[in-house]
C-alpha positions as CSV (number, residue, x, y, z in Angstrom):
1,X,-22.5,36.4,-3.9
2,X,-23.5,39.3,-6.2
3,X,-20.0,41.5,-5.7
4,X,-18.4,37.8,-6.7
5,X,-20.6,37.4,-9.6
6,X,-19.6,40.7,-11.0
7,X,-15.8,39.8,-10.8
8,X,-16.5,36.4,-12.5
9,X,-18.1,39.0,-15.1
10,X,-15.6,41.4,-15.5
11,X,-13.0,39.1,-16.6
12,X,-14.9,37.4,-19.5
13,X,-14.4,38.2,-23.3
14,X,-17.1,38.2,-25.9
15,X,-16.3,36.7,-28.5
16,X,-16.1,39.0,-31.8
17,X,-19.1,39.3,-33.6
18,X,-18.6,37.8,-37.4
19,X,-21.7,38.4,-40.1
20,X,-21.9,35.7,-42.2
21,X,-20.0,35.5,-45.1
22,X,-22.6,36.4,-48.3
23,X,-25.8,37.8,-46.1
24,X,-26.7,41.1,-46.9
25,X,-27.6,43.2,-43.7
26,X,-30.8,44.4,-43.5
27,X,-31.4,47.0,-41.0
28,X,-35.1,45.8,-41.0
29,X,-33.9,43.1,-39.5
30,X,-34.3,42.3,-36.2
31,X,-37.8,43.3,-35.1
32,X,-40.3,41.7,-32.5
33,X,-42.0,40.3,-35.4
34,X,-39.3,38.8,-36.5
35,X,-38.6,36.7,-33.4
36,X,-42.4,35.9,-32.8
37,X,-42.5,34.4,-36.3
38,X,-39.9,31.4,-35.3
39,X,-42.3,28.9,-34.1
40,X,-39.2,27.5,-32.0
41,X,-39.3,30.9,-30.3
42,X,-43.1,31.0,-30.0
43,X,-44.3,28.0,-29.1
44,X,-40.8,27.4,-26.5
45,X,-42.1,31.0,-24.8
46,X,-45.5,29.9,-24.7
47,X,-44.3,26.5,-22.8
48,X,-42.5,28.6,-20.6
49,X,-45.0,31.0,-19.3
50,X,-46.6,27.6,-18.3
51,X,-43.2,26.5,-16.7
52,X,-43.0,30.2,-14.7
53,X,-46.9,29.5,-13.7
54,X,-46.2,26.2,-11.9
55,X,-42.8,27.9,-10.7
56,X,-44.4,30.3,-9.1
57,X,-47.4,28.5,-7.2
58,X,-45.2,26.2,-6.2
59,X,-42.4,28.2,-4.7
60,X,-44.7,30.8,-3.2
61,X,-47.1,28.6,-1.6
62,X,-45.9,25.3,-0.5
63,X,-44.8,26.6,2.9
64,X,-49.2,27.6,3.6
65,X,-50.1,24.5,1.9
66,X,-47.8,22.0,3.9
67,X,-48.4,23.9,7.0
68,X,-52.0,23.4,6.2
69,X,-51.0,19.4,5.8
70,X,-49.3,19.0,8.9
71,X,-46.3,18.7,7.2
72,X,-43.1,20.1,8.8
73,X,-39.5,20.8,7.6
74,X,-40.8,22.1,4.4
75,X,-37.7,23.6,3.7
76,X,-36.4,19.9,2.7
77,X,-38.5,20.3,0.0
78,X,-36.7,23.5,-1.4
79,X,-33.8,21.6,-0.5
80,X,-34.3,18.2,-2.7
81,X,-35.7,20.1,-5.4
82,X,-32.9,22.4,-5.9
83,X,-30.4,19.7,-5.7
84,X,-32.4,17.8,-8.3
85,X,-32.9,20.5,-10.4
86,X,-29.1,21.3,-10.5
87,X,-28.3,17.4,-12.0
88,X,-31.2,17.5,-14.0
89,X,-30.1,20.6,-16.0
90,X,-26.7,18.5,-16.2
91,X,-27.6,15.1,-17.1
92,X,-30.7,16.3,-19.4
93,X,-29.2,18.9,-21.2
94,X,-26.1,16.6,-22.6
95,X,-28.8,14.1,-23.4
96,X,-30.8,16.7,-25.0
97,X,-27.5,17.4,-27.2
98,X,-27.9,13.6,-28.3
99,X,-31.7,12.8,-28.9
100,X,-32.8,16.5,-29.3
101,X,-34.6,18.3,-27.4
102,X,-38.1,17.5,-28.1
103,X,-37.3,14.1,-27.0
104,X,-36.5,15.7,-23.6
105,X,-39.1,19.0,-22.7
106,X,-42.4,16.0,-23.6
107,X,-41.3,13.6,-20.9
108,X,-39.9,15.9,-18.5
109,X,-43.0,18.7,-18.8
110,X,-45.2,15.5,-18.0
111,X,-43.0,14.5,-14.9
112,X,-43.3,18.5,-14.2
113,X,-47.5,17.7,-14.3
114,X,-47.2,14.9,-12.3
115,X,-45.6,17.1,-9.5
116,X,-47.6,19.6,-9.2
117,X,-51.0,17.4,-9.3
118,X,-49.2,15.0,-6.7
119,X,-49.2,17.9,-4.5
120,X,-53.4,17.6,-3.8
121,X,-52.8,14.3,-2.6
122,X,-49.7,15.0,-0.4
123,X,-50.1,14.4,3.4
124,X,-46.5,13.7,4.8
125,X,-42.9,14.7,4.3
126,X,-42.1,11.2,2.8
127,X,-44.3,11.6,-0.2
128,X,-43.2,15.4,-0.2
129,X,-39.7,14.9,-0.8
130,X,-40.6,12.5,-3.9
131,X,-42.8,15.3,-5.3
132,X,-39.3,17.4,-4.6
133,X,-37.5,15.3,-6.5
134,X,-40.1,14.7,-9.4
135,X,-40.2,18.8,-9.4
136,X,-36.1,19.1,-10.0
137,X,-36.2,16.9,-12.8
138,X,-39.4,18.2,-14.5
139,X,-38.4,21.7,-13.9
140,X,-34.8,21.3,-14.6
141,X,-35.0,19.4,-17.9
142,X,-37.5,21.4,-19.2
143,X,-35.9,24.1,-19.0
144,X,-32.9,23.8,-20.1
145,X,-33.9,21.6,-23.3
146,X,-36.7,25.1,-24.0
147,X,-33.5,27.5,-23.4
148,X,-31.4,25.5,-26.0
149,X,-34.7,25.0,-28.3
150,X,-34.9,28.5,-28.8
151,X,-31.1,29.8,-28.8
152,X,-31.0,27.0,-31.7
153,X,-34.1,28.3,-33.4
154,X,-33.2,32.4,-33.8
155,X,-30.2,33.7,-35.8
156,X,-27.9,35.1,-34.7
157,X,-28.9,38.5,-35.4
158,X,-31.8,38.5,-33.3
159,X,-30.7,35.5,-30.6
160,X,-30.9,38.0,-27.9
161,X,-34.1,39.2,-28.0
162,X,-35.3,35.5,-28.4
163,X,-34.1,34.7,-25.3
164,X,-35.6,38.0,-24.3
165,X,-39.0,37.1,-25.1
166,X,-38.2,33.4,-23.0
167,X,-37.2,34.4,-20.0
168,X,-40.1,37.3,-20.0
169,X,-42.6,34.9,-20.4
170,X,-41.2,32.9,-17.9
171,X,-41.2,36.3,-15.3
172,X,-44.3,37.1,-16.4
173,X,-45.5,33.2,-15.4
174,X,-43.9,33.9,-12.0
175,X,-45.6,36.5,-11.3
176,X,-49.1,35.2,-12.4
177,X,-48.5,32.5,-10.3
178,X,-47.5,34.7,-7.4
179,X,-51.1,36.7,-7.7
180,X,-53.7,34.8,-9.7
181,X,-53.2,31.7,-8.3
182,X,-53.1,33.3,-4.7
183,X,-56.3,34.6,-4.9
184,X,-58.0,31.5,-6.3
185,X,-56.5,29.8,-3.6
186,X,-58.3,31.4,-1.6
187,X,-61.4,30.1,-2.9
188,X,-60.3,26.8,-3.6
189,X,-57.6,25.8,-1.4
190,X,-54.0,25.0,-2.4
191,X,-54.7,21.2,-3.4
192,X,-56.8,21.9,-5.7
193,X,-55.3,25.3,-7.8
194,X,-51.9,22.1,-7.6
195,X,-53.7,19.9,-9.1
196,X,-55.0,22.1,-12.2
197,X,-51.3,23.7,-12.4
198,X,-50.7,19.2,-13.4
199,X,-53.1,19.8,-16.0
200,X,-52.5,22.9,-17.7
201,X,-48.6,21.1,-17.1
202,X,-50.2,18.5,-19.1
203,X,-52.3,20.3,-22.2
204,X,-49.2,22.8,-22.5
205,X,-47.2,19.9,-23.2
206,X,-49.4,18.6,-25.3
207,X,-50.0,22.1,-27.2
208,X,-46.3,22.2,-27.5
209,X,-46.0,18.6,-29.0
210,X,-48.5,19.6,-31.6
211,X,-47.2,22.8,-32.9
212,X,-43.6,21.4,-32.9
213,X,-44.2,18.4,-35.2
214,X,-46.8,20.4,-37.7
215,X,-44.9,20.5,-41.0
216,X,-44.2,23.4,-43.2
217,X,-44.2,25.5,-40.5
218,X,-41.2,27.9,-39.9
């Protein structure tokens, strides 16, 4: 899959890179600062170090926590979700393009809380495969209406390092998720770290909801 990735990538063309006509370039341009100022950029990477967090618990320990809940054939899960995820991304991000995108990551970070937090009350593979499906469209919508947020917010200047800053927050949740939440699992079981990942879901949605709609803010 890799080699045939990288001969899908050798054969595209970037397009050629046009300044605006009448900007001055200013080679102070550019910075870190500069991106951390957007508040479409901020406040999108802050959402997604939440998104990476519940990615991360999730994916890393359902197979202990199911195994711990009698539940077999966890793998469906993985399987439902992924599927899910794939339309949702689809469906969600052409509606994002016609009710914006706020309209989308509020609703879909919610259905994302309600996943995880459904997860402490889980005992079966029925009701696992509906958090599955809850999980694609939460994860999937999100995503993709936070990816478009903040390639819409940043110039074009500096729309790489935006994106940058995104998807390092989102690694960065990952991995948090991988270690932090493992170890507090330890303390507190599995149920329970799921069912605060619902309600940090919930306040970072919230949060985001708050900072978004504040006026006079760049």
């Amino acid at each position: 899959m890799a080699v045939l990735s990288l001969a899908v990538t050798l054969v595209l063309q970037e397009p050629p890179k046009v300044s605006a006509a009448g900007q001055a370039e200013n080679p102070g341009e550019g910075t870190l600062s500069d991106v951390l100022h957007l508040r479409g950029v901020w406040a999108a990477s802050a959402a997604m170090l939440t998104l990476g967090l519940t990615y991360g618990a999730i994916y890393s320990f359902l197979p202990l926590f199911a195994r711990g809940r009698g539940v077999s054939n966890v793998g469906l899960f993985f399987t439902a979700s992924g599927l899910v995820t794939i339309l949702s991304r689809f469906l969600l991000g052409r509606a994002s393009d016609r009710v914006g995108r706020m309209p989308v990551i509020l609703p879909m970070f919610m259905v994302l809380a309600v996943s995880a937090a459904g997860l402490n009350w889980t005992y079966g593979l029925v009701p696992l495969l509906l958090i599955a499906v809850l999980n694609g469209a939460g994860f999937g919508g999100t995503r993709v209406a936070l990816d478009t947020l903040v390639v819409e917010s940043a110039p074009v200047r500096i729309r790489g390092r935006a994106l940058g800053v995104l998807y390092t927050c989102f690694d960065t949740g990952i991995g948090a998720g991988s270690v932090v939440i493992g170890i507090t699992a330890a303390f507190t079981g599995y149920g329970h770290i799921y069912l605060l990942l619902g309600i940090i879901c919930a306040l970072t949605a919230g949060f985001f909801a708050a900072v978004m709609r504040r006026p006079g803010v760049p």
